[in-house]
Phi, psi and omega in degrees: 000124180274192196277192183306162153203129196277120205222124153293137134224143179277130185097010204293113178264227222215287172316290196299326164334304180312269156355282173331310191293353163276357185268133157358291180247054159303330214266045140223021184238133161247150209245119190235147179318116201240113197047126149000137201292327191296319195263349168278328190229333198225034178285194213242000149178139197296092150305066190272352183293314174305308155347284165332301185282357182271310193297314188328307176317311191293320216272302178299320194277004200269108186333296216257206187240135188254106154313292196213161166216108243232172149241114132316334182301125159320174164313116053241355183308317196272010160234024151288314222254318176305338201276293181318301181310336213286323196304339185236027169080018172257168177294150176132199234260178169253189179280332183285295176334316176263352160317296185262037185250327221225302170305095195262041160247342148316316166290301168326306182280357150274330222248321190276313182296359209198317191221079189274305183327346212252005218243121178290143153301142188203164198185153183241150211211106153280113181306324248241334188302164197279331160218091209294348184254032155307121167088001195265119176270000164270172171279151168319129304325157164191157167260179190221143196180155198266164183303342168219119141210206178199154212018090192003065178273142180031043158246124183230155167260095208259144190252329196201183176301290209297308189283324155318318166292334173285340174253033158273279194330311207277337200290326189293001192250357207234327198275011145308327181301322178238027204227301180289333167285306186293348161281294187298000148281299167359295212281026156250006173278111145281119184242141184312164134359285141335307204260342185311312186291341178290054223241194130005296171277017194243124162280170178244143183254143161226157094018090217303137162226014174293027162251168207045188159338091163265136184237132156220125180298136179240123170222188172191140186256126172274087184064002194049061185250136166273108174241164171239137157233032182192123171257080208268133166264156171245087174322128168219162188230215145075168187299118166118337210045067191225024161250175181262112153294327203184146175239110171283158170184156307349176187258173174254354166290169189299151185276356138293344192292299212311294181266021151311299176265009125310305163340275193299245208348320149276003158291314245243345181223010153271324176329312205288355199043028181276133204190159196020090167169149187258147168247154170241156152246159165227152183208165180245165171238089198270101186290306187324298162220083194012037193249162194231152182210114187295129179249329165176194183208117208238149218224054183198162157282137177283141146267005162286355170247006175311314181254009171266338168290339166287320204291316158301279175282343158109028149209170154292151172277358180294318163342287204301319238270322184286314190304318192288312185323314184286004178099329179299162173307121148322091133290159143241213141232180195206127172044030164267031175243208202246345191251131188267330181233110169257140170241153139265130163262114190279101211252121192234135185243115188274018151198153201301173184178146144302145193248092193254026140187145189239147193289162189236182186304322192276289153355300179274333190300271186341326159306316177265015127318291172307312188210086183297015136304315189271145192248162188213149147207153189267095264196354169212173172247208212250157181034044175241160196241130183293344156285355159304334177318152167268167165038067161259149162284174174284353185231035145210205185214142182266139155274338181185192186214159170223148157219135222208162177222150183193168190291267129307163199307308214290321211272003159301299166307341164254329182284331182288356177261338175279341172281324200272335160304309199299290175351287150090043173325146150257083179270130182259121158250038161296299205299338173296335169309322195300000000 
């Protein structure tokens, strides 16, 4: 066994601390902050050259040897953490590798080379251009979205003209939130030809492929071996069906299903040349006609299954993510946890309202009380008005996350309507009207 190590992670709060503290060989890893959870994931816009240069400081100023430097975050922490390592020489994957995970119109077009069948027709659309879908050849429907954001933030589901010009307006008026940090990762990049003209402020249209049963693969590539070890399902509700209700584990589809898409999921990344670092993908599943469709690929471990992988297999998956930081081989434990079925539940209100009640401290002690399993956060305050939220998708607003565990979906599916009671969110979506 080797000695203590020293693990960096960026945004590292209070919740996830926890999480980390379920992995298997903790007591030999210390795990320290790397930026402020606030100035890492939710500031009011992504300063990343600063960013970059505070971490270095800390990282240079640090007594001891910084083993590894991990993210659970979406952008801009998961195209951070490839830049620190290459500087301070640790293993894992490079910025051109998440580059071509993450930038998604780059993605397509590595993804389109290796699984083309698995793929929507798609074209990247300058907003900004004077008739930006002039030359755009798909057709009515499609969706629309800038080359980077994260939770479908300024992504519409375009049906006709009137609804394209209406979200070209709102994306020119919002993509400056991921579009100017993210041209300044670009500019630490060499990008092909092809791809150089795309940047930040420029979306990309697909091809609608959201009918059936969306799954997302939790993996990670070894030496440059690909593996998946985990299958989640993603439940969605709300108009359009584009928001998430829950996130499931194990996933319920047929285990051809299952292993269809590992299949494609190690094509697709040993193509990428991406290696010792984890990832998740997602795809749909049209049971009618049994066809799979790749939606994307993210160059991180999700932390929204972190804690359905403790309650099920008996860790958090940050396992994988601190062994591949450290350069190691990956484990796991596999169905060694107390529960046979876990979710995160999103609990959402699909048109605005003012919010007159939020759970209080005795509210959650009952939660926990009730299901000494669950974990909750709260996502708004008492008198905020829900189109104030940052990072929403368009057509709802999250109020909290609950995550629960049960013997199976229906008493799983029971404990979250007796939790959501205890909880008791309130919205008036009158009062804005008043």
């Amino acid at each position: 066994m080797k000695g203590q190590r020293d693990v960096f992670v960026f945004g590292l709060d209070d919740f996830h601390r926890e999480q980390l503290a379920t992995i298997e060989d903790a007591h030999r890893l210390r795990f320290h902050q790397l930026l402020e959870h606030d100035e890492a994931i939710h500031p009011e816009y992504f300063p990343v050259d600063d960013m970059l240069a505070k971490s270095v400081r800390t990282l240079e100023a640090f007594p001891g040897t910084v083993d590894a430097v991990c993210t659970y975050w979406d952008f801009p922490t998961s195209t951070l953490v490839p830049i620190l390592r290459e500087r301070l020489g640790l293993p894992g994957a490079g910025l051109t590798e998440v580059l071509k995970l993450e930038h998604k119109y780059w993605a397509r077009l590595e993804q389109q080379v290796v699984v083309p069948d698995l793929i929507p027709p798609f074209d990247w659309v300058d907003p900004f251009a004077d008739e930006p879908g002039k030359g755009l050849a798909l057709g009515y429907p499609f969706w629309l979205k800038p080359i980077k954001a994260h939770s479908s933030y300024l992504g519409f589901k375009i049906h006709n003209h009137r609804e394209f010009r209406d979200a070209i307006e709102k994306i020119r008026a919002g993509i400056y939130q991921f579009g100017e940090p993210f041209n300044a990762i670009l500019d630490k990049a060499e990008l092909p030809p092809d791809i150089a003209p795309v940047r930040g402020y420029q979306c990309i249209a697909e091809g609608i492929i959201s009918a059936g049963k969306q799954a997302t693969l939790e993996g990670y590539v070894y030496n440059g071996e690909p593996r998946v070890y985990g299958v989640i399902d993603s439940i969605r509700g709300g108009p359009h069906r584009s928001s998430f209700s829950r996130y499931q584990y194990p996933s319920q589809l047929p285990n051809s299903v299952e292993r269809r898409m590992t299949d494609a999921a190690i094509r697709v990344m040993a193509h990428s040349g991406y290696d010792n670092a984890p990832f998740n993908m997602e795809f749909f599943w049209n049971r009618r006609t049994d066809a799979l469709a790749l939606l994307e690929v993210n160059a991180r471990c999700s932390k929204s299954h972190s804690p359905m992988f403790h309650m099920v297999d008996g860790a958090s998956h940050f396992q994988v993510m601190a062994h591949l930081g450290l350069g190691e081989a990956p484990s796991m434990p596999h169905r060694a946890g107390h529960y046979s079925v876990a979710a995160k539940f999103m609990l959402r209100a699909h048109r605005d309202g003012q919010v007159t009640r939020v759970p209080s401290d005795d509210d959650m002690q009952r939660l926990e009380e009730r299901f000494p399993e669950a974990c909750a956060r709260v996502g708004v305050t008492e008198g905020q008005r829900l189109s104030a939220l940052r990072f929403q998708d368009s057509y709802s607003f999250e109020l909290g996350e609950i995550f629960l565990g049960g013997k199976n979906r229906a008493d799983l599916l029971r404990r979250y309507q007796e939790a959501k009671q205890i909880l008791d969110f309130r919205i008036d979506h009158d009062a804005l009207a008043a």
